[in-house]
C-alpha positions as CSV (number, residue, x, y, z in Angstrom):
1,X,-32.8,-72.6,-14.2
2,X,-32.3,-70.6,-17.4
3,X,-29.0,-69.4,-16.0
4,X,-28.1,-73.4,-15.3
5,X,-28.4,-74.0,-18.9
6,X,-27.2,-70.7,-20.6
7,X,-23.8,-71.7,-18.7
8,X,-24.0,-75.6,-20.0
9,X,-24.4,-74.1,-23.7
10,X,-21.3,-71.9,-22.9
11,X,-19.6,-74.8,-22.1
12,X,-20.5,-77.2,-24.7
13,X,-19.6,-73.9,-27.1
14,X,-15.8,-73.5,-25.6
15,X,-15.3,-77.1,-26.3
16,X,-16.2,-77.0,-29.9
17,X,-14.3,-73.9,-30.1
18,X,-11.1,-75.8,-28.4
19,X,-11.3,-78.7,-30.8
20,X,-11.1,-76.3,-33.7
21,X,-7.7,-75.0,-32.8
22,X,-5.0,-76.2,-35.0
23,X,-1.3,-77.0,-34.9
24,X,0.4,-74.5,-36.3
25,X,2.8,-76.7,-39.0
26,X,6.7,-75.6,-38.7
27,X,8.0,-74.4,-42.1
28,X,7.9,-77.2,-44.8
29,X,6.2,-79.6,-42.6
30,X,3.1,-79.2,-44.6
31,X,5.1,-81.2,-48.0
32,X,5.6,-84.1,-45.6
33,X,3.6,-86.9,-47.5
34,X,1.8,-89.5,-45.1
35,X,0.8,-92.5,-46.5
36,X,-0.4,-96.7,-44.9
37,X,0.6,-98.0,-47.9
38,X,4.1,-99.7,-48.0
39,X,4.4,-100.3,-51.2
40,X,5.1,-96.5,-51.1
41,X,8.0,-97.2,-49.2
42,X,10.2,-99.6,-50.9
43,X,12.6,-97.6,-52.3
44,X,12.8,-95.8,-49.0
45,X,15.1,-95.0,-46.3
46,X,13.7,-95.1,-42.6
47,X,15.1,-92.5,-40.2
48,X,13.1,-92.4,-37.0
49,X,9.7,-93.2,-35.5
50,X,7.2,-90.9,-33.8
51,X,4.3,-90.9,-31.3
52,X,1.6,-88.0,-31.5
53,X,-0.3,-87.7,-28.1
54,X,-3.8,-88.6,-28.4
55,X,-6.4,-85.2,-28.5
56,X,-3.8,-83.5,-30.4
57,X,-4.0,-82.5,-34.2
58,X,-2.2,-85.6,-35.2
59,X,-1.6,-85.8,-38.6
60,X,0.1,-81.9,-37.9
61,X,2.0,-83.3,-35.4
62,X,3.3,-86.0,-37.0
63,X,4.2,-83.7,-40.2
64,X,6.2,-81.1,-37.2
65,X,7.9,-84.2,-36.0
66,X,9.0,-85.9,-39.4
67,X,10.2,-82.5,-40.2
68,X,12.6,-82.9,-37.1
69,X,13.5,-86.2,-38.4
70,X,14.6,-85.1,-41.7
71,X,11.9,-87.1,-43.4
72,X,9.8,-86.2,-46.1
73,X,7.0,-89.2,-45.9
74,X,5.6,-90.8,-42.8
75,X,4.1,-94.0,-42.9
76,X,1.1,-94.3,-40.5
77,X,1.7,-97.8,-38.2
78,X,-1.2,-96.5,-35.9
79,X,-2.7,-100.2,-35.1
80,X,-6.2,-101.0,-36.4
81,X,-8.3,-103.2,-35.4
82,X,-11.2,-105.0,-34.8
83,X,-12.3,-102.4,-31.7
84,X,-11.7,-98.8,-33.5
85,X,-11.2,-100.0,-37.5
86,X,-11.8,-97.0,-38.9
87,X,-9.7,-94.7,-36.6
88,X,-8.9,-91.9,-38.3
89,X,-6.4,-90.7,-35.6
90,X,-2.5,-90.8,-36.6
91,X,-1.1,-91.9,-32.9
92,X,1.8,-94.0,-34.0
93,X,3.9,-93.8,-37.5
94,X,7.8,-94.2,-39.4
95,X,9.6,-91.5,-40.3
96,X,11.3,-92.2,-44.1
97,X,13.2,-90.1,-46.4
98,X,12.2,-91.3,-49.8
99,X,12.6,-88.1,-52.0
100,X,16.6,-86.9,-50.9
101,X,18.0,-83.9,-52.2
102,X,20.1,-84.7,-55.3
103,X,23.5,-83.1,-54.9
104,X,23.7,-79.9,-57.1
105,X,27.6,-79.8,-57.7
């Protein structure tokens, strides 16, 4: 019996040991801004949208896949509602370039 349960607390501490385990972040992906505000938006050019697979580090994720975008803020469009309003998971979001790179000639 002790056996039965040492195992099920080995268990239960790889999966909090799994859950831990971050993205890493590609180079520069960590300035990507993400914001649910639009008003952040408006002067804002929109290049791309993304998914981020539930279970993984999404807001990480997202940042990676901006980055591949060429953006430099993401706005989070993951739908809220009246069944999960405070989800705190990134699934769904808009890629925008709002700060370009002013032309150094």
């Amino acid at each position: 019996m002790k056996r039965v349960i040492s195992q099920c607390f080995s268990l239960v501490g790889l999966f909090l040991v799994g859950c831990a385990v971050s993205l890493p972040l590609a180079p520069g992906a960590e300035k990507i801004e993400i914001t649910r505000n639009a008003d952040d938006l408006k002067s804002c050019k929109p290049v791309g949208n993304i998914q981020v697979e539930e279970g993984s580090v999404y807001y990480d994720a997202a940042r990676n896949q901006g980055l591949g975008l060429g953006g430099d803020t993401i706005f989070d469009a993951t739908p809220r509602g009246i069944v999960f309003p405070q989800n705190p998971a990134m699934t769904a979001g808009i890629v925008y370039i709002c700060h370009p790179l002013k032309d150094k000639r």
